[in-house]
N, C-alpha and C positions, 0 to 999 in steps of 0.2 A: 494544427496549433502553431501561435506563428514563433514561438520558441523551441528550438531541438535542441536533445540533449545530445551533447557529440561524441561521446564513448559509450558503446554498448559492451557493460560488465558482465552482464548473468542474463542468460533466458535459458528458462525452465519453462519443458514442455511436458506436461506427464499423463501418460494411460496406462493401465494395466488390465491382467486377467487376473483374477480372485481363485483361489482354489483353497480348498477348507486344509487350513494346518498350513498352506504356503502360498506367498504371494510374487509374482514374478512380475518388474516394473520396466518397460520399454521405450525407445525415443520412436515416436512414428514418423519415418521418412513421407511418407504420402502427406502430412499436415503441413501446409506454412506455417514458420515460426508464428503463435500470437492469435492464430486462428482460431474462433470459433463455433462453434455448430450444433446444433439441438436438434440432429437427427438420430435414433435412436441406437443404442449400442448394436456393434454389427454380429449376427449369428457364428458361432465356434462351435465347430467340430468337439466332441467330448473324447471323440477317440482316436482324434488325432496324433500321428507319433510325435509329428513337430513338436507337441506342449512340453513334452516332457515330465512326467508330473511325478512326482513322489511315490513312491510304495503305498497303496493306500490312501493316495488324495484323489479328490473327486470335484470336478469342475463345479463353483459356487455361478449363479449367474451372474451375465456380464451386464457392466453397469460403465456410463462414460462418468469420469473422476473430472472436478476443475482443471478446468487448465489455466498458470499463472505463467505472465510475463514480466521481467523484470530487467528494468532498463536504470542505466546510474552513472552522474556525471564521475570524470573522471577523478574530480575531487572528494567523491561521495556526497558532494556538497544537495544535492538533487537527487530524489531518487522515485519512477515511478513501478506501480505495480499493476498488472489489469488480470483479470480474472471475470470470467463468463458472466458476471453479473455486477461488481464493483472496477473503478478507478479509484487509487488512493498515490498521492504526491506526498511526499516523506521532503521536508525543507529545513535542515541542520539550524539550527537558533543563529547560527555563528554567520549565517546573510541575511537574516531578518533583524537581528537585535543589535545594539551592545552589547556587551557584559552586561549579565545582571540587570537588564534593563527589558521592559516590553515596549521601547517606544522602536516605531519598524525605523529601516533607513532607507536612503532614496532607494539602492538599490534592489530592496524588497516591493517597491510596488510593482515595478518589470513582471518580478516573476509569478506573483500573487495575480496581475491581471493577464498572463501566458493560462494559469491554470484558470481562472474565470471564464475566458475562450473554449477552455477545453470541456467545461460546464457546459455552456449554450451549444456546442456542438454536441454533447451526447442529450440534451434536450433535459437535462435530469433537474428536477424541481427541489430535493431534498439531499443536503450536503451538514456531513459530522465533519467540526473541527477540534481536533483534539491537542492539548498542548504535553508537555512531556519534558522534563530536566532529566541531568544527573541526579546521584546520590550527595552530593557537596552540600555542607549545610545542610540546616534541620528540612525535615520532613514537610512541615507547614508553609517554610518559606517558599520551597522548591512547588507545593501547590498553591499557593499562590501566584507566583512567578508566572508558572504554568496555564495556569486559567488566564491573568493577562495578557500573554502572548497570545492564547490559542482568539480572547476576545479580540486583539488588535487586527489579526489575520482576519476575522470573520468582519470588525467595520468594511476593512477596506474589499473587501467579495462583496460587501454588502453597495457597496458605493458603485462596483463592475455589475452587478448581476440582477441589480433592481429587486423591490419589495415582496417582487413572487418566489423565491426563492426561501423557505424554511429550511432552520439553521440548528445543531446540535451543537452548544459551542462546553467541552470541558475541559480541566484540569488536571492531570495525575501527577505531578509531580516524578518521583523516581521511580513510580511505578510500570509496569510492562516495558523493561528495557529491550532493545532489541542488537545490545553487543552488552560486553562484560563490563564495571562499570572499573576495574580493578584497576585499568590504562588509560589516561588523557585519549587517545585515539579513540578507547569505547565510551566514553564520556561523550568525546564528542558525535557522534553517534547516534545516542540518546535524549540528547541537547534539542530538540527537534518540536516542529508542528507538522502533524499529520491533516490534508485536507480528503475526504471520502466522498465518494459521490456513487448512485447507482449506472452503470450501463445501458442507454436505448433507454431511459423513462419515459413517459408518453405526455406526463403532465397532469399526471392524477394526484386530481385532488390528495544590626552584630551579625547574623545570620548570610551566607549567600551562595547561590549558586548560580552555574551557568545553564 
């Protein structure tokens, strides 16, 4: 994709073994960060000493868990997520918008058409745009707002990605926050358009807030 984000904050890699009453969670040195793999969970020893297992617990069967990566500019201003079957770009309202406004600015088409690339390279036909405020001001305006944004985002995908491309475009206002809304910091945060897309598709068919 021909935009990189230049600070890597978080990557999270996770597997575990399941044992009934206890779960024990590990970083797998053998995996590249971001990796992954649909070959089937690898066989365990039940009575191995390694496991270490509880008084009384008993190996549940092993199963491979998602694995998510997460990457985010240094400003938080960007932030993506990959997981074995989704890509989802999280983009702070506060590079797409005005205040209180859904009209984008110059500098939002950059980054809206970096992610449209990132579409036609995973081949994926079906893409959720979701829009998302703070708590500030009432409830209605913030979806409203919300839904405007998340549409403004989807014309312009829609302008990068041409008419084959079906589109989930909604609004929730201050709902499913993902920081606390208590701090201007987790406000802004929240403040956000999320764009979704599947993994490897094949191509089958008075009031205001910020």
């Amino acid at each position: 994709m021909p935009r990189t984000l230049p600070t890597l904050v978080a990557l999270t890699l996770l597997t575990a073994v399941s044992v009934t009453g206890t779960a024990y969670a590990e970083d797998d040195p053998s995996v590249p960060p971001g990796s992954v793999t649909s070959d089937p969970p690898p066989k365990v020893d039940a009575n191995s000493p390694g496991l270490k297992l509880g008084d009384g617990a008993t190996l549940a069967p092993a199963k491979v868990l998602d694995i998510k990566s997460v990457v985010e500019d240094m400003g938080g201003e960007e932030r993506r997520e990959d997981t074995n079957s989704d890509v989802k770009f999280a983009l702070q309202a506060e590079v797409l918008f005005p205040k209180d406004s859904a009209k984008l600015n110059p500098e939002a088409n950059s980054r809206i058409k970096a992610i449209a690339e990132e579409i036609k390279a995973q081949n994926s036909t079906k893409v959720r745009v979701f829009g998302f405020t703070d708590n500030l001001g009432s409830y209605g305006h913030g979806k409203k707002l919300s839904k405007e944004r998340a549409d403004a985002v989807h014309d312009q995908l829609s302008k990068d990605l041409g008419p084959e491309i079906t589109f989930e475009v909604r609004g929730y206002s201050e709902d499913y926050p993902i920081a606390s809304n208590s701090s201007e910091e987790g406000r802004k945060k929240n403040r956000r358009v999320e764009v979704t897309f599947p993994r490897g598709e094949t191509g089958e068919s008075g009031d205001s807030a910020e």
